[in-house]
N, C-alpha and C positions, 0 to 999 in steps of 0.2 A: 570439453566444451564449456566456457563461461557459461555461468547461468546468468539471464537478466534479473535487473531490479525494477522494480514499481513503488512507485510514491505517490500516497492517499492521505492528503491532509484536508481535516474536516473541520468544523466550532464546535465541542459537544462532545468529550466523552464518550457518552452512551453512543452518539452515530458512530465515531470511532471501533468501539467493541463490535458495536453491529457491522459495521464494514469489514475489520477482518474476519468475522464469523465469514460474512458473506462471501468473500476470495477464499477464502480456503476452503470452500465447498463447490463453489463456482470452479476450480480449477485445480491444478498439482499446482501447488505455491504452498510455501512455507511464509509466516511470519520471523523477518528476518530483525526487525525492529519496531519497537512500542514507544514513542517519544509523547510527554506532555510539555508542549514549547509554553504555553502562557496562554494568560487574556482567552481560554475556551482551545484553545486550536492542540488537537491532537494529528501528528502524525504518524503514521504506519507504514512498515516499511515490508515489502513480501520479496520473495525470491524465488524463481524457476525457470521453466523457459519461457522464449519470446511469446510465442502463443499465450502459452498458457495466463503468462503478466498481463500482460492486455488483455485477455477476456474475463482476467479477475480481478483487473482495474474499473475495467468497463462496468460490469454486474456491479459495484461497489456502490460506483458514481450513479448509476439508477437504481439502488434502493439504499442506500444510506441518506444518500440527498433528500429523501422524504424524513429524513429523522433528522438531520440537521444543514447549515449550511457548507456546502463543499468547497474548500477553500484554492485545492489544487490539487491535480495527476500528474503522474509522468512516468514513463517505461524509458529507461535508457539497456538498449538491447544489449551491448556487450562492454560492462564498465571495463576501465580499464586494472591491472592488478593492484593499485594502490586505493583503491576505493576501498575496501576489506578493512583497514587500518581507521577509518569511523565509525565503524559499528561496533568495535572491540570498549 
C-alpha cells in the first residue's frame, strides 16, 4: 500500500523543527523531507498513512502555529509513483 504524504510549510525555522518534532510524536509518520525554501518559510515533508498524515498535520498546525506563521498543509492520500523522484 502507498503511504501518504503531508506538507507543513511554516515562516521560522524554529516553528519548523517544532512541527516536525510535533508529527512524529503525534503520529507513525516519518520525516520524509526538511526543505529551507527562502524569505523564513521552512517546509517539512512527513510520510505514513492517511490517518496517521492528517492527525500529524493537524497537531502541527495547532501548536507550531503558536511559534510561528503557518504558511500551508496538505495530505495528498495516495501520490502517485512518480512523486518519489523529488525527494531523491
Amino acid at each position: 500500500m502507498k503511504k501518504a504524504l503531508g506538507f507543513f510549510e511554516v515562516r521560522s525555522l524554529v516553528a519548523a523543527i517544532y512541527a516536525a518534532d510535533v508529527m512524529v510524536k503525534a503520529a507513525n509518520v516519518v520525516v520524509k523531507d526538511f526543505n529551507i525554501v527562502g524569505s523564513g518559510v521552512v517546509a517539512v515533508i512527513i510520510e505514513g498513512d492517511v490517518a496517521a498524515v492528517k492527525a500529524a498535520v493537524e497537531a502541527a498546525r495547532e501548536e507550531a502555529g503558536r511559534k510561528g506563521q503557518v504558511i500551508g498543509i496538505n495530505v495528498i492520500p495516495r501520490p502517485e509513483e512518480g512523486m518519489d523522484m523529488l525527494f531523491n
